[in-house]
C-alpha positions as CSV (number, residue, x, y, z in Angstrom):
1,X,32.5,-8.8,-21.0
2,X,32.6,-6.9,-24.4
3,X,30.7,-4.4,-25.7
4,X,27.9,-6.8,-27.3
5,X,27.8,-9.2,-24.4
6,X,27.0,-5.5,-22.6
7,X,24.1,-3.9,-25.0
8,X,22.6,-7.4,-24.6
9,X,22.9,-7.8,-21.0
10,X,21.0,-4.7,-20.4
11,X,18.3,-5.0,-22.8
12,X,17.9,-8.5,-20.9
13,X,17.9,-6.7,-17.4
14,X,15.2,-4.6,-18.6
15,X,13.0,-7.2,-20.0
16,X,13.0,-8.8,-16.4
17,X,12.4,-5.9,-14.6
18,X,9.5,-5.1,-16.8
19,X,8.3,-8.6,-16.1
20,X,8.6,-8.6,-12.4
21,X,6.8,-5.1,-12.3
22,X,4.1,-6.8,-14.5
23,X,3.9,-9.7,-12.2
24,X,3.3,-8.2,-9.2
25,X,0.7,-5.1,-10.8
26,X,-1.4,-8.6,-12.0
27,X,-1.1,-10.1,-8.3
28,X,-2.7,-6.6,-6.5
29,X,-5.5,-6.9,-9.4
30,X,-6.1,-10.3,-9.2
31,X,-6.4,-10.7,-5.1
32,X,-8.4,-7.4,-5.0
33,X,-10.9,-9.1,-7.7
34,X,-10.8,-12.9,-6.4
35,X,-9.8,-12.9,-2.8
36,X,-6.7,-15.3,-1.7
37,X,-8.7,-18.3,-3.1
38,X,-9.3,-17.5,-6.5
39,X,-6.2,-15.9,-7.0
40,X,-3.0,-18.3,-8.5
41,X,0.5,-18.5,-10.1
42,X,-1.1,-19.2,-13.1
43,X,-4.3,-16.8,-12.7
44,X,-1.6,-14.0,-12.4
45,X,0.6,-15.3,-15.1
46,X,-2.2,-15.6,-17.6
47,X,-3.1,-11.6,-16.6
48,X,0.5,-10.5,-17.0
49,X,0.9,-12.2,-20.7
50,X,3.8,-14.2,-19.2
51,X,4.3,-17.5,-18.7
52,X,4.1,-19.7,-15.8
53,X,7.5,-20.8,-15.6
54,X,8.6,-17.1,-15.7
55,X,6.3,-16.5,-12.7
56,X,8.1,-19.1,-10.9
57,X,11.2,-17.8,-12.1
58,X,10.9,-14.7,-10.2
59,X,8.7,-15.6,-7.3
60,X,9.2,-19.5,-6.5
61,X,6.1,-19.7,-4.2
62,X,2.7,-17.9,-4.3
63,X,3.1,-16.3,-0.6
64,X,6.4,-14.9,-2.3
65,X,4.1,-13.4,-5.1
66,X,1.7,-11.7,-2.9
67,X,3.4,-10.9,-0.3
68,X,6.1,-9.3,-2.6
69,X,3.0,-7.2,-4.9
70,X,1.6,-6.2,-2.1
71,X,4.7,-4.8,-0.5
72,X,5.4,-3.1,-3.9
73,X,2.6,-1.3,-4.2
74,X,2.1,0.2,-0.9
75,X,5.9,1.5,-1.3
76,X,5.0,2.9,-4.5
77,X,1.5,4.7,-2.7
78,X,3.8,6.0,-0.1
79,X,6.0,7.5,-2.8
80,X,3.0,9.2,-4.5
81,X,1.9,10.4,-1.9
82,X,4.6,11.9,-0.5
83,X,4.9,13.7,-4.1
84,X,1.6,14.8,-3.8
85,X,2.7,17.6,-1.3
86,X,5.1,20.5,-1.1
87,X,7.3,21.1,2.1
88,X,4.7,22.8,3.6
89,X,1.9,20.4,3.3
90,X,1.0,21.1,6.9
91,X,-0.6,24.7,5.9
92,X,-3.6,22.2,4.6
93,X,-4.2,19.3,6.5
94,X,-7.7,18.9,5.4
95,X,-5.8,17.6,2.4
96,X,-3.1,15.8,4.2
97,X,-6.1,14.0,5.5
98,X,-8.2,13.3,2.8
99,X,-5.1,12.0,1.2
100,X,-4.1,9.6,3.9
101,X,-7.4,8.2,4.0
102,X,-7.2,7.5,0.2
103,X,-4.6,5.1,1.0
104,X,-7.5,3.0,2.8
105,X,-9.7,2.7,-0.6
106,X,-9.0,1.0,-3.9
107,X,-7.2,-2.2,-4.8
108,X,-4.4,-2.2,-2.5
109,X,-6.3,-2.1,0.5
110,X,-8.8,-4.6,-0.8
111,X,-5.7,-6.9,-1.9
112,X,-4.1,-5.8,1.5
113,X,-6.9,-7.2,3.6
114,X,-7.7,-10.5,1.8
115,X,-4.2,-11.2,2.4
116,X,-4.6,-10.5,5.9
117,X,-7.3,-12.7,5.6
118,X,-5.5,-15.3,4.5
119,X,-2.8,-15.2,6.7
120,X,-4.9,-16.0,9.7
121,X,-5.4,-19.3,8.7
122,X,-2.4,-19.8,6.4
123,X,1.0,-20.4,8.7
124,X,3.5,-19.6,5.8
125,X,1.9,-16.5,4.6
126,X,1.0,-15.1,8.8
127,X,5.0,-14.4,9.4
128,X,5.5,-12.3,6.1
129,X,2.3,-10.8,6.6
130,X,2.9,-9.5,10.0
131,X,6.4,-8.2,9.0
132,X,4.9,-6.7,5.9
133,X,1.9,-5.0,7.8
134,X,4.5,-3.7,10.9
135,X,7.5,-2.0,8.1
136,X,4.4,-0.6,6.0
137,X,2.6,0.7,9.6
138,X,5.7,2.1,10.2
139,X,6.5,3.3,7.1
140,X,3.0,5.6,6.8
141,X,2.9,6.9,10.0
142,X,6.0,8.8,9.4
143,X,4.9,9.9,6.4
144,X,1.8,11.4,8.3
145,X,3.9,12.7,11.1
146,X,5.5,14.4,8.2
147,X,3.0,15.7,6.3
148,X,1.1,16.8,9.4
149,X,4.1,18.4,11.1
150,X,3.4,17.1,14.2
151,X,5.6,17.1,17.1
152,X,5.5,13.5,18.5
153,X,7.6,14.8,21.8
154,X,4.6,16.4,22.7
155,X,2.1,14.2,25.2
156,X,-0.1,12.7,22.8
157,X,0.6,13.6,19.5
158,X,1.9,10.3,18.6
159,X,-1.4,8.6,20.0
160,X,-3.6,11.3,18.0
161,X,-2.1,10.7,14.6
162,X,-2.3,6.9,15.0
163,X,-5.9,7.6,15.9
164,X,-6.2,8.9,12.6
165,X,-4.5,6.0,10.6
166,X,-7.1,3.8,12.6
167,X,-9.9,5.7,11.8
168,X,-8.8,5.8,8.1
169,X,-8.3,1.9,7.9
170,X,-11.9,1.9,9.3
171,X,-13.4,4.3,6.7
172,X,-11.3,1.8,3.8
173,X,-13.1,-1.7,5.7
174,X,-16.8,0.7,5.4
175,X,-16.2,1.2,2.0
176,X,-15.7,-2.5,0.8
177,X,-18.8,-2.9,0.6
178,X,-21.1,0.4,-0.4
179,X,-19.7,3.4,-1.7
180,X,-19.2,5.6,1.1
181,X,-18.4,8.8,-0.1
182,X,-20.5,11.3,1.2
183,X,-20.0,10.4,4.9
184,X,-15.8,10.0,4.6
185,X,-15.9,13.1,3.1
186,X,-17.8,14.8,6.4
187,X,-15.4,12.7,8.6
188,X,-12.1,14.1,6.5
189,X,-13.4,17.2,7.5
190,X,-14.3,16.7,10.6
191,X,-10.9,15.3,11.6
192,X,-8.8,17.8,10.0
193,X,-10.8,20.4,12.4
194,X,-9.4,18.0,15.4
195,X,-6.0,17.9,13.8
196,X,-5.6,21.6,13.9
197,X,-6.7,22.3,17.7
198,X,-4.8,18.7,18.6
199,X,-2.0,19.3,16.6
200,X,-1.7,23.2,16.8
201,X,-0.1,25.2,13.8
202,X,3.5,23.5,12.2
């Protein structure tokens, strides 16, 4: 390949990158806004200024679409999240908490749980759902072990923090529908009291 073949490859490469990333931002908006039924190819298309075709070109199906933006995002959350804090983000769990249970509000849990909605009755999306749903289970209750410092050798440790990703996903289904604020704010607090005599100090 010469040197112009090159500069124009990459250029290229960034242009569908830049149109995946587009894609897939459009899919969490759309589903979070329209539920699985309302949302298309060519809703999503039409709200990331590309075309159909191209949609198609980078996700063939519309479970590869939402499955794939879903799984995005969430990997992206965990990332920021994980940013959020220092090495010792232990010394303030009252944060650690509040922060985890932000994961459970906003688009991507809405988009999350229509797709979980969907894949009860739809049998090509329920596989990729359930793998989806397992890695990114998996994948944020390290991050909480983490952030918490908590020992998970210790008898149950492991069972207290997945108590508190429960009760988050909980406070994210009460806010769907009212703004819930005031009493996830008294339950954050509340918890990261638990935490501390649960957990003990990191």
């Amino acid at each position: 390949m010469n040197t112009v073949d090159r500069a124009e490859r990459v250029p290229k490469q960034d242009r569908s990158r830049a149109t995946r990333q587009r894609l897939l931002e459009a899919a969490v908006a759309c589903l979070a806004e329209h539920g699985w039924a309302g949302s298309t190819v060519s809703a999503v298309a039409e709200r990331a200024g590309v075309s159909r075709g191209a949609a198609q070109h980078h996700f063939p199906t519309r479970e590869d679409l939402f499955t794939a933006a879903v799984e995005y995002v969430a990997e992206e959350r965990s990332t920021a999240l994980r940013a959020l804090f220092p090495e010792d983000a232990a010394e303030d769990r009252h944060a650690v908490v509040a922060a985890l249970v932000d994961l459970y509000t906003g688009p991507l849990f809405r988009a999350a749980l229509h797709l979980w909605v969907a894949a009860t009755n739809e049998d090509q999306l329920r596989p990729r759902v359930t793998e989806l749903e397992s890695r990114a289970g998996r994948e944020i209750h390290r991050i909480a072990v983490d952030l918490l410092g908590a020992d998970e050798t210790l008898p149950g440790v492991r069972e207290t923090v997945q108590g508190l990703l429960d009760m988050a996903r909980g406070l994210g289904l009460a806010n769907l529908l009212t703004d819930d604020t005031a009493r996830r704010e008294r339950v954050v607090a509340q918890w990261a009291g638990l935490l501390e005599e649960a957990l003990g100090r990191p």
